[in-house]
N, C-alpha and C positions, 0 to 999 in steps of 0.2 A: 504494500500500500504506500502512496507518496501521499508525504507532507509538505504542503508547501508552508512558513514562516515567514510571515508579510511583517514587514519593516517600513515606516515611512520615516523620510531623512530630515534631519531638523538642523537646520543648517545654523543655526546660533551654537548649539553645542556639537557641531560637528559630529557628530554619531546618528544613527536610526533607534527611531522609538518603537519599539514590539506594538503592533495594532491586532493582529489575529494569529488564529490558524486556518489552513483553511484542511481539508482532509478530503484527497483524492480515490474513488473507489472503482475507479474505471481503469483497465487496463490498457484497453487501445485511448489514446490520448486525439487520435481523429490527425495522427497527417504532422502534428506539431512536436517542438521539442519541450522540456519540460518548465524552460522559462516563460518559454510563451505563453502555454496552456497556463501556467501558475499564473504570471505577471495578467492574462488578460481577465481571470478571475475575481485576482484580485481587486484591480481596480472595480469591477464589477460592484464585488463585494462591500470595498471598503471606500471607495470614493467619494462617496458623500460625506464620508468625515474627515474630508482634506484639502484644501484650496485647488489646487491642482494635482491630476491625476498621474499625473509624471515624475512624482516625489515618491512612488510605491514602490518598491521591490520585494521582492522574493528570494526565501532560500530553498529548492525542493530539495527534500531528505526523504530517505527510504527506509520505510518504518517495519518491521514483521510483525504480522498482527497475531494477539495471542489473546491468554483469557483477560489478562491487563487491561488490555487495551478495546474494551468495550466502550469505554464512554467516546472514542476515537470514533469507532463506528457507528454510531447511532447518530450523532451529528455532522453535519458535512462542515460547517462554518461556527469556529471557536472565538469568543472576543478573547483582547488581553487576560481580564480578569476569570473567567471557565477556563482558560488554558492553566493561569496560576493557581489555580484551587484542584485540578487535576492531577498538577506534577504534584503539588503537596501529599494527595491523595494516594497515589502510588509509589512517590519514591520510599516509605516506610516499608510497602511489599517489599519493592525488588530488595531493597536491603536486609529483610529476613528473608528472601530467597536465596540470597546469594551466601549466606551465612550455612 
């Protein structure tokens, strides 16, 4: 499964501010490569919460979907704040699984 990690650039403090996730469940991507499919989602997704839509980017990652990673699956589009309440949520698994 690809994750794409949408970023918009904020150009006073020089870095990108985390805006989503988004969560890809299609395999054939239709033709395109994976920045484009992400990058044109994203703004899709998240454009209206940003002056201009050319300040968006993406990182896509490649995720293995497991019993974890449920709440991955059931929504396609994560804001900042569901993405940070999710890692909270699993990173105590993995670290008793790892143990």
């Amino acid at each position: 499964m690809k994750v794409y990690v949408v970023f918009h650039k904020d150009y006073a403090h020089k870095k990108g501010e985390l805006m989503g996730v988004l969560v890809e469940r299609r395999k054939d991507i239709r033709g395109k490569t994976q920045w484009d499919s992400g990058l044109r989602w994203a703004r899709l997704a998240f454009g209206h919460l940003v002056k201009d839509k050319k300040d968006i980017f993406v990182f896509p990652k490649e995720v293995k979907v497991s019993d974890d990673s449920r709440l991955l699956v059931a929504k396609g589009i994560l804001t900042r704040e569901e993405f940070s309440e999710m890692v909270k949520l699993m990173n105590p698994e993995m670290k008793s699984k790892r143990k």
